[in-house]
C-alpha positions as CSV (number, residue, x, y, z in Angstrom):
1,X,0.0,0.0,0.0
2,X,1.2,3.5,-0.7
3,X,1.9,5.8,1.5
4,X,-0.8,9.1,1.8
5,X,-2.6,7.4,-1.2
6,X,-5.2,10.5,-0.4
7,X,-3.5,12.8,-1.3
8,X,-3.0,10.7,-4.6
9,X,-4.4,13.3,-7.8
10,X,-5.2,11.0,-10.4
11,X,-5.4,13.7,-13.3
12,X,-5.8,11.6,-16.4
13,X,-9.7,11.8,-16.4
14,X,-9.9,15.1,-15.4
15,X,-11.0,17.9,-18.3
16,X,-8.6,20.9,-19.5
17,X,-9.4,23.4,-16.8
18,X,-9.2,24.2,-13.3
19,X,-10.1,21.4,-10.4
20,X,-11.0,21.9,-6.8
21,X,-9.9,19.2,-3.9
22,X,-9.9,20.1,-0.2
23,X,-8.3,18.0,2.5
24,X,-8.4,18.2,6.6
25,X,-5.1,17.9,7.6
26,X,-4.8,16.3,11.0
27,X,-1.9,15.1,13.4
28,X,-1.5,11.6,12.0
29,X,-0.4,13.0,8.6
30,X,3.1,14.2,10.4
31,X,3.5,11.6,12.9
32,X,3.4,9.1,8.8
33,X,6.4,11.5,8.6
34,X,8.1,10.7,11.7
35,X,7.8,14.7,12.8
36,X,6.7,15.3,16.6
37,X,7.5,19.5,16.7
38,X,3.1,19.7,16.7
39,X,1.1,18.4,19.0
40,X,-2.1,18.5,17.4
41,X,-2.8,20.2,14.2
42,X,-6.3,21.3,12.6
43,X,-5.5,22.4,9.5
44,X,-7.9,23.1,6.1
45,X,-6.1,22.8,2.9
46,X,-7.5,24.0,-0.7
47,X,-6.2,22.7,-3.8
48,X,-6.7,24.2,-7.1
49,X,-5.3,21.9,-10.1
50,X,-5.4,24.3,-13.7
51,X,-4.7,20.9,-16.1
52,X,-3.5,22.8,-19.7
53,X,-2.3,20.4,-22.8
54,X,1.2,20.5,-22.1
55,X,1.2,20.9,-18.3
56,X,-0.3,21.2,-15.2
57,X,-0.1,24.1,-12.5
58,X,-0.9,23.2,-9.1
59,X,-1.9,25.7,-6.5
60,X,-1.8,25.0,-2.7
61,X,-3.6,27.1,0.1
62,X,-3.2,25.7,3.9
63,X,-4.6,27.9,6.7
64,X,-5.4,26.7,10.3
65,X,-3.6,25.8,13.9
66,X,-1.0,23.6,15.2
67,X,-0.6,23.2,18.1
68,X,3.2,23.0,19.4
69,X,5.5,23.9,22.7
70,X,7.0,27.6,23.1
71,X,10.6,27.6,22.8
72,X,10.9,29.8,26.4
73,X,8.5,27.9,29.1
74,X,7.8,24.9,27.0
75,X,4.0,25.7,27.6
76,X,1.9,24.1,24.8
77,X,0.0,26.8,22.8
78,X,-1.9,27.3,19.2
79,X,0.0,28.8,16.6
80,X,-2.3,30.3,13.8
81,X,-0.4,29.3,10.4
82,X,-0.9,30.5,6.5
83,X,0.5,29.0,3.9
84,X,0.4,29.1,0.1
85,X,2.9,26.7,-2.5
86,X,2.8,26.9,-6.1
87,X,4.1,24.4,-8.7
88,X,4.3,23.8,-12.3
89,X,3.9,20.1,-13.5
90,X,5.4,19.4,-16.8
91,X,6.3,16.2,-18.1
92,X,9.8,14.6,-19.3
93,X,12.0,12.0,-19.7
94,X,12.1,11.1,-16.0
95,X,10.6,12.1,-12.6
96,X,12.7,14.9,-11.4
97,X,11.5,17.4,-8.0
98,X,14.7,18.6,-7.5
99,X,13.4,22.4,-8.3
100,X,11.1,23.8,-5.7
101,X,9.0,25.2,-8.4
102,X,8.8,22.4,-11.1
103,X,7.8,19.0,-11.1
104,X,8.6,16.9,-13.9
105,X,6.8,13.3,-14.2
106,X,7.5,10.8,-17.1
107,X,5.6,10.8,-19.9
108,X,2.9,8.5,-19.3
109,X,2.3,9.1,-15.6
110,X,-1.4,9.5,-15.0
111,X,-1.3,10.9,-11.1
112,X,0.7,12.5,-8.8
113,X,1.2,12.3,-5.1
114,X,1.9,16.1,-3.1
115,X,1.5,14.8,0.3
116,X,5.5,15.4,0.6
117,X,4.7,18.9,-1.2
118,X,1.9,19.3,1.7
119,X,4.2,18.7,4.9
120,X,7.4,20.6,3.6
121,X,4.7,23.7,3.0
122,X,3.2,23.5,6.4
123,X,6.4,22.9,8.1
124,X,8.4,25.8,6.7
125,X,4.9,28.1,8.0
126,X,5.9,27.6,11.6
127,X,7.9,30.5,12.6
128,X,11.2,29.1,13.9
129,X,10.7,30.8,17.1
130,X,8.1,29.8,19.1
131,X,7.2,31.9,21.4
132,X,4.0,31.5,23.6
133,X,1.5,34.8,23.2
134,X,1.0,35.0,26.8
135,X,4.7,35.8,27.3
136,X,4.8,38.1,25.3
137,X,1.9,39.7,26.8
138,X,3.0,38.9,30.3
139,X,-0.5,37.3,31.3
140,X,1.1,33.7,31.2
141,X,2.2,32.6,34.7
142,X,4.6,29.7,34.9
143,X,7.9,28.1,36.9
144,X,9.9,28.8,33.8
145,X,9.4,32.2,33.3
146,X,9.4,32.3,37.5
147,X,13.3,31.5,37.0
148,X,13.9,32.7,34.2
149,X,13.1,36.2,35.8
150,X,15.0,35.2,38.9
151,X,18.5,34.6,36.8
152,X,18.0,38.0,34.5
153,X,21.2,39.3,34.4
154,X,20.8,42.6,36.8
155,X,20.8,46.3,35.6
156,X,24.1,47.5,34.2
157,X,23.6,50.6,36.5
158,X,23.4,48.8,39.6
159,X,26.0,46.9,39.3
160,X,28.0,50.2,38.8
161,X,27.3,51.8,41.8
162,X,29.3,48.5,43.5
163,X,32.3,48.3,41.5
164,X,35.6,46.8,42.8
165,X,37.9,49.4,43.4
166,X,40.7,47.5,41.6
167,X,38.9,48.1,38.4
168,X,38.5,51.4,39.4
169,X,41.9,51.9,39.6
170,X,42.7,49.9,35.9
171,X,40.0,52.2,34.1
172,X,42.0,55.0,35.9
173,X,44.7,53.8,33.9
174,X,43.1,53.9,30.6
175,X,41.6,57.5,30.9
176,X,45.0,58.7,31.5
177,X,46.5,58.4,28.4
């Protein structure tokens, strides 16, 4: 059996023109990819296939939540996500998807499979700092940010009013000059 076989467009049969598909991406599509950054996702994706004579263009539009662990207090949170992949499908000697952009399938192929095209789209929308939306507006309350606030480095101009008096005397040295 094939893997994501769903996500499987069989576009021999289908007219010249533009085709719809839509797809509910849940958590058990990345954990088939051995990814466990989300916790949970809910996420809507559109699909718009334009089939032309020579080619194919293929337009991808994912919008919804996943749901992963901030990067500061490792508090779980939902992080809204928007994402949008376009590709052009021609047809060649051999299968080649080594440009981002172009997707080249023998000659004689009759569907293609974006379920790889899927994950590496919604992956790359997860900003690669995670940070929690209550710590940013201070309304979270949690151990980590407890001691995280605890070990702050203290203000520069505090710590100058109690200087060691043999730095004093080095800096002396350097304003002399």
């Amino acid at each position: 059996m094939r893997k994501h076989k769903e996500f499987t467009i069989p576009f021999s049969g289908l007219k010249l023109g533009k085709h719809k598909f839509e797809y509910q991406i849940e958590h058990k599509f990345f954990e088939s990819f051995d990814y466990t950054e989300f916790n949970s996702t809910a996420i809507k994706l559109h699909v718009l296939l334009n089939k032309l004579s020579t080619m194919m263009e293929l337009e991808l539009t994912a919008s919804g939540l996943v749901n992963v662990n901030c990067d500061l207090t490792r508090e779980p949170y939902d992080q809204p996500i928007e994402a949008h992949l376009e590709l052009v499908i021609k047809f060649g000697e051999a299968f080649n998807d080594e440009n981002d952009e172009i997707l080249i399938l023998p000659h004689g192929e009759f569907e293609v499979n974006i379920a790889q095209y899927i994950y590496e789209m919604i992956v790359l929308a997860v900003p690669q700092k995670r940070v929690h939306p209550g710590v940013l507006d201070g309304t979270l309350q949690s151990e980590t940010l407890d001691r995280l606030e605890e070990l702050h480095p203290k203000d520069v101009k505090e710590d100058s009013e109690n200087t060691d008096p043999r730095w004093d005397a080095l800096k002396k040295l350097l304003t002399d000059k």
